[in-house]
N, C-alpha and C positions, 0 to 999 in steps of 0.2 A: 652520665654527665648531668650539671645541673641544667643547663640549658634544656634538654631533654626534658626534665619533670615541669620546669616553667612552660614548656612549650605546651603540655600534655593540661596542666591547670589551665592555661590560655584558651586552647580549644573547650575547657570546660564550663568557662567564662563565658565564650560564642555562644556553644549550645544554649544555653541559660536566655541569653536574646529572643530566642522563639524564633520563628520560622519568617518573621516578616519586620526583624530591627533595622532602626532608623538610623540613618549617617549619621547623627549625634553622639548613640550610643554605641557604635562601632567605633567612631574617634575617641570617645575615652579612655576606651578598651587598650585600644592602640596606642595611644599618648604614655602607656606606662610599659608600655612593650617595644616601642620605636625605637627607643636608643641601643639596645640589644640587637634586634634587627638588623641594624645600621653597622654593629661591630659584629654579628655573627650571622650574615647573609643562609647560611646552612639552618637557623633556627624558621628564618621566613620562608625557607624551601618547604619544611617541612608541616608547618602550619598548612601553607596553601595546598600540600600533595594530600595530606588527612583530607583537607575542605573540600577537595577535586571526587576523592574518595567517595564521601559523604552527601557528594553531590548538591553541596551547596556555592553554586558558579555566583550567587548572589554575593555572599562574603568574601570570596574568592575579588571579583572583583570591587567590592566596597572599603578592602584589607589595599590591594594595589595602589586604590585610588588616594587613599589616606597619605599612605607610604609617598607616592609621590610629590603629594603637594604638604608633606610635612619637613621641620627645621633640618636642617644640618646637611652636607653635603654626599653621604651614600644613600644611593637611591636604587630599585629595583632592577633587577640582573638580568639578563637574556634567560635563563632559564625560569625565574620569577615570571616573566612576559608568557612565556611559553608553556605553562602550568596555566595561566590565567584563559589563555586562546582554548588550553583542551578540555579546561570547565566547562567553556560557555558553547566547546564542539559537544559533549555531551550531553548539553542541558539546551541545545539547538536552537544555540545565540548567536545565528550568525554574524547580525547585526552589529553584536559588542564583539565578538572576535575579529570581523573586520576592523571595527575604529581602533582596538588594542595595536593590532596588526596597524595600522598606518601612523599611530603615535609612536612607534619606535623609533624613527628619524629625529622622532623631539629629543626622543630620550637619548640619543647620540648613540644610541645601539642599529647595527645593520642587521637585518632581518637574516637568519639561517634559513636552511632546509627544513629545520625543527618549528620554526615558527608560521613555514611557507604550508607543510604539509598540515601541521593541526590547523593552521587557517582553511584549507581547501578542502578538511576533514567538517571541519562549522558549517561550511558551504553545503558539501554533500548530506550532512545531515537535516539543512534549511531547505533543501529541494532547491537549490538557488547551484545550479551544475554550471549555468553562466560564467557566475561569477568563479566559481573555485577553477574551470579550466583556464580561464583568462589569469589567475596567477599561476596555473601551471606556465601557462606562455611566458610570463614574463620571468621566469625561474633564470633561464641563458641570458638574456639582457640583462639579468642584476649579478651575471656571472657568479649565480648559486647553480650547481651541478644536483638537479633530479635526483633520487636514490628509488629506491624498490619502494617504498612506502609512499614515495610523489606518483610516481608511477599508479601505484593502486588505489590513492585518493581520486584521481586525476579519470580512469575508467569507471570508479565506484560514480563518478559525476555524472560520466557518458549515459551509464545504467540508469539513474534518475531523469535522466532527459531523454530517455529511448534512444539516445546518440551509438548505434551498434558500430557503426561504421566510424568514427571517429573510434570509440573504445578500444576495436581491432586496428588499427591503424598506429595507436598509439602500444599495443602488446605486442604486432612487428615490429616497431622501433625499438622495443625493449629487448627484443629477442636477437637484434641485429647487431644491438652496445653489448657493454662492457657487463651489463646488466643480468645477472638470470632470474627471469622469473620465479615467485617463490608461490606456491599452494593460494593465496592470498589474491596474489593478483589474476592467475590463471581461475579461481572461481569468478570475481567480480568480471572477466571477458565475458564468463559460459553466462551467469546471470544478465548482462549488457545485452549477447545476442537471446536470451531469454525472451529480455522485454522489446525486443527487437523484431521481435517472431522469426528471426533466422536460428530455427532447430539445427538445420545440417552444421552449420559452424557453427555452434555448441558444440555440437556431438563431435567434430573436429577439433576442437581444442581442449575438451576431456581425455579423447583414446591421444593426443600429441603430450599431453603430461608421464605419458611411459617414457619418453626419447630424452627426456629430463631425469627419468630416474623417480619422478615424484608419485606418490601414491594418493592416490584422491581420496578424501575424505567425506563426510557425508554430507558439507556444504556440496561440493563438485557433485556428488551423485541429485541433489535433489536439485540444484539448477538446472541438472540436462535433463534431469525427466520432467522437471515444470516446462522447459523448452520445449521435448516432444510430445507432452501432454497438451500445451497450447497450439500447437501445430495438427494435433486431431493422430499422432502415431500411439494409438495404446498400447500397441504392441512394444514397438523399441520401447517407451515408456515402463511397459510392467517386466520389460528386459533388466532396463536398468535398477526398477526396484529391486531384483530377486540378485542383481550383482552386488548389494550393500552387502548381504548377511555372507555373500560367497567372498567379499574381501574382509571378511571379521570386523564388519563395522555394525552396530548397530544403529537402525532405523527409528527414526524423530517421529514426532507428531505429523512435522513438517512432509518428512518422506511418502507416510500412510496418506496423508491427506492430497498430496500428486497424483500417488497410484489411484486412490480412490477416484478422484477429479480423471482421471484418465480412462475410466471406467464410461462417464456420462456418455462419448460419442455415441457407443453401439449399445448403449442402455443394458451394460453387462450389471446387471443392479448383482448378479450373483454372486460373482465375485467382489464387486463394491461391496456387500454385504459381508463378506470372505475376509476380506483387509480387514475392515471395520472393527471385528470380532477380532483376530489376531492382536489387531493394537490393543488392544483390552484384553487381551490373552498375555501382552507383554509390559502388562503393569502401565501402559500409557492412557492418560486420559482423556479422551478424543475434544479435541477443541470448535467450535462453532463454524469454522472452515469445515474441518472434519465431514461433520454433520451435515453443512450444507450440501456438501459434493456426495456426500450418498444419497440424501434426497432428490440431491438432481438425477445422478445415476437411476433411483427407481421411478422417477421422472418419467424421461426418457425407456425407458424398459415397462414401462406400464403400469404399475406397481402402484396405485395410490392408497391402498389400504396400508400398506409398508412403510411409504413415504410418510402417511397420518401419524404412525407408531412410532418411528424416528420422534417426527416433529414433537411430539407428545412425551417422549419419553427426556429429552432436554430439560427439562427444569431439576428431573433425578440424577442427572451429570453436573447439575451446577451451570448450564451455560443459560444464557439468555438469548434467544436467535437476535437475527438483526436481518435487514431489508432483502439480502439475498438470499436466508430463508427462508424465509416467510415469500418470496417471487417462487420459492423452487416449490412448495408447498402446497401453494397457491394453481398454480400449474398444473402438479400434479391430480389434483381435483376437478381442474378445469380438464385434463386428457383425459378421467374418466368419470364425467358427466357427471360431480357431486357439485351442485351451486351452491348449495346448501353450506357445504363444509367450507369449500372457496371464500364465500362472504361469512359466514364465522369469522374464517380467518384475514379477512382483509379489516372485519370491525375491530375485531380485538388487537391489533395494531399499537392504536393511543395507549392504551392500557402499561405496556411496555416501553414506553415513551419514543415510539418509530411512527414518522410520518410516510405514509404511502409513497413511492415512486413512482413512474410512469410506467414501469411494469406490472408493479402491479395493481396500478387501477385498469389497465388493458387487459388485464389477462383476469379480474374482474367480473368487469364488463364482456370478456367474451366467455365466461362462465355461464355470467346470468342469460345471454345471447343463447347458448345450448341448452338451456332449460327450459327456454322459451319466456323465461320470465322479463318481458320485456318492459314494464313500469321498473324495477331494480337496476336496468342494466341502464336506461336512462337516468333515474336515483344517482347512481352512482357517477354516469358521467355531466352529471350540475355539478354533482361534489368537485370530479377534476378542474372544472372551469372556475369554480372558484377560488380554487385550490391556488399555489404560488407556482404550477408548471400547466405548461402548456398542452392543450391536445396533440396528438399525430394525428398522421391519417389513419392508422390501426385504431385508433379511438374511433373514429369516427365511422371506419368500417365497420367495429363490430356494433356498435348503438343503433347504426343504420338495419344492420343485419338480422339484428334484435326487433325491431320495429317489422321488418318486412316478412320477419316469420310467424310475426301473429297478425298478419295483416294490417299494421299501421300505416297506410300507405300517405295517410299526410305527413305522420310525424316524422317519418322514412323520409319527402321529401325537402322540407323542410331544414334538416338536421344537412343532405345536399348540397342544399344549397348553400348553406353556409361555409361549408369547406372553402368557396376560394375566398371568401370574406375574413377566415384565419388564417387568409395566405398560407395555405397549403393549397397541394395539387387531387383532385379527384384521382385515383389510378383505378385497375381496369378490376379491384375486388371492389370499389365506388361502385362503379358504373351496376357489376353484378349482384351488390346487395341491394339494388332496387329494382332491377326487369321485370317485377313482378307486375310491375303498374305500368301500363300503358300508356301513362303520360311521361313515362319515360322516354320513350321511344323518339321525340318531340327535344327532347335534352340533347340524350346519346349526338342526336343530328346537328343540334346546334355546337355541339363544345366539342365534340371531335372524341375516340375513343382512342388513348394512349396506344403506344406500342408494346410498351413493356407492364410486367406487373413485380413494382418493386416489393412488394410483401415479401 
């Protein structure tokens, strides 16, 4: 059709704009294409489905915007509307998919299902779970009837706002209608109770997708095992990894990198290391999660000459670590006595362009604390104080600790004293990383020694 090759030169016109054209020259564009528009509404479908494509929600909506405040009386279509909301859901605009979404009343059009669910789909992508279940609510009062896909925006919300208990509450009501759950929705429950830290109801509403008939996929498998792997079961966890390949699915990046992180409780670095190599046995590239959770894994398991080899060996994978490898790395040196390598690695930091966390300038400082090297381990904690985050009291224990193992017993008190002056609390490893000094003793009495010790 000719419409067709006009449409296809149009979009070749767009392209030509660059990445960042101005409402002028999009109104030009458009002023020779608008009357066509106007009489073959299927031509402006299909412009803005390429643009939706292409991932450009800017022209997407700058093309609507025109359309509507241009001459003559057709104007953009409920389905034109609702092309524009699912740009701006994938280009995670909530902001302009809401305003699209409430100019529809101007436009004398009544908002569908179609416009309800890709608005609540911009929400959940904007981390804005508020707003998008507040239009699931208001779905029956506009006497538009929810579908499976409202349904699964609507939990995907819960999931962004740790809402477990709404998510499941809302996939019994679905399971109670007219409604069956589809693969889709029953992942985003098990993901919901995920980030919910409710493992058992995960793992109940994976093994409940048999009674449906539906076969789980390897989203489903790798929600319940992030589930039981945040719950601390590595067992059920490396259950359900070894259940992917026995349902003839094969396993993600995403998969390996559960199992491995499932690995960290009981510092299985061995089998961490088992996975690890497998993924890379199976043509998969291990990604900077990947990496971090084996590191943690020989972390934990003891392992820092291994953990070093990992960290060291990432730039030959192409990954660049980021904050929580370099904490896990970090760590790892600091559980076996290398300060050395710890502070290497907490300087070289900037270099990668990552600023220090509060982990790891603790973990640092109680590096340098084991080394005994106690001008470093205070070095470092001036750096935190000037830094844009604040001390703990683990800061202040180990600096304190640091001081009172090479005999600093001024700076040791000192550094005490300040603690409630940072409105924090002394707790009972305070008290014990100074006993050494006698004028302690004279403290302890006056300020009471805690009950508990939250470390």
């Amino acid at each position: 059709m000719a419409w067709r090759q006009r449409t296809a030169a149009f979009l070749e016109e767009l392209k030509h704009l660059g990445t960042r054209p101005s409402l002028k020259e999009v109104e030009r564009l458009m002023s020779l294409r608008l009357r066509e528009w106007q009489r073959t509404p299927k031509a402006a479908g299909q412009v803005l489905q390429d643009l939706k494509r292409m991932k450009r929600a800017d022209l997407v909506c700058q093309l609507l915007d025109v359309w509507e405040r241009g001459p003559g009386h057709a104007r953009p279509e409920p389905l034109h509307y609702a092309t524009a909301i699912s740009a701006c859901a994938a280009a995670k605009w909530w902001q302009r998919a809401i305003a699209i979404f409430h100019s529809l009343p101007e436009a004398s059009i009544e908002p569908s299902v179609i416009h309800y669910n890709a608005t609540m789909s911009a929400c959940e992508k904007g981390r804005q779970w508020q707003v998008g279940l507040q239009l699931f609510d208001v779905m029956p009062k506009a006497h538009t009837a929810p579908d499976i896909i409202s349904y699964s925006s609507a939990i995907s919300c819960c999931e962004k706002g740790s809402q477990w208990n709404f998510a499941l509450g809302l996939f019994n009501t679905m399971c109670t209608s007219k409604l069956t759950p589809d693969d889709i929705v029953y992942n985003a429950t098990i993901s919901s109770c995920d980030k919910g830290g409710r493992w058992q109801l995960a793992l109940d509403v994976f093994h409940s997708m048999a009674t449906r008939a539906l076969r789980p996929d390897t989203i489903s498998f790798n929600a319940t095992i992030s589930a039981c792997k945040r719950a601390g079961e590595w067992q059920l966890a490396l259950q359900l990894f070894s259940g992917i390949a026995a349902a003839t699915l094969s396993p993600t990046v995403v998969s390996y990198s559960a199992a491995i992180s499932s690995c960290e409780v009981q510092g299985l670095w061995q089998m961490a290391l088992f996975l690890f190599h497998s993924m890379q046995e199976a043509t998969l590239a291990p990604d900077v999660i990947s990496c971090s959770s084996l590191l943690s894994s020989c972390e934990k398991g003891g392992q820092w000459q291994l953990a070093l080899h990992v960290f060291n060996s990432m730039p030959a994978m192409k990954l660049t670590p980021d904050n929580i490898t370099y904490n896990a790395a970090i760590t790892s040196c600091e559980k076996g006595a290398q300060w050395q390598a710890a502070l290497t690695l907490f300087r070289s930091m900037p270099s990668v362009q990552l600023v220090p966390n509060l982990i790891g300038y603790n973990t640092t400082i109680s590096s340098c604390e084991k080394g005994g090297e106690w001008t470093l381990a205070l070095e470092i904690f001036s750096a935190l104080q000037r830094s844009r985050i604040s001390p703990d009291v683990i800061s202040y224990n180990a600096a304190i600790s640091a001081c009172e193992k090479c005999s600093r017993w001024a700076a040791a008190l000192e550094l005490f004293a300040s603690i409630p002056r940072a409105r924090l609390e002394p707790n009972v490893v305070s008290y014990r990383a100074v006993l050494g000094s006698s004028t302690l003793v004279r403290t302890i009495k006056t300020h009471g020694v805690p009950a508990e010790d939250p470390r």
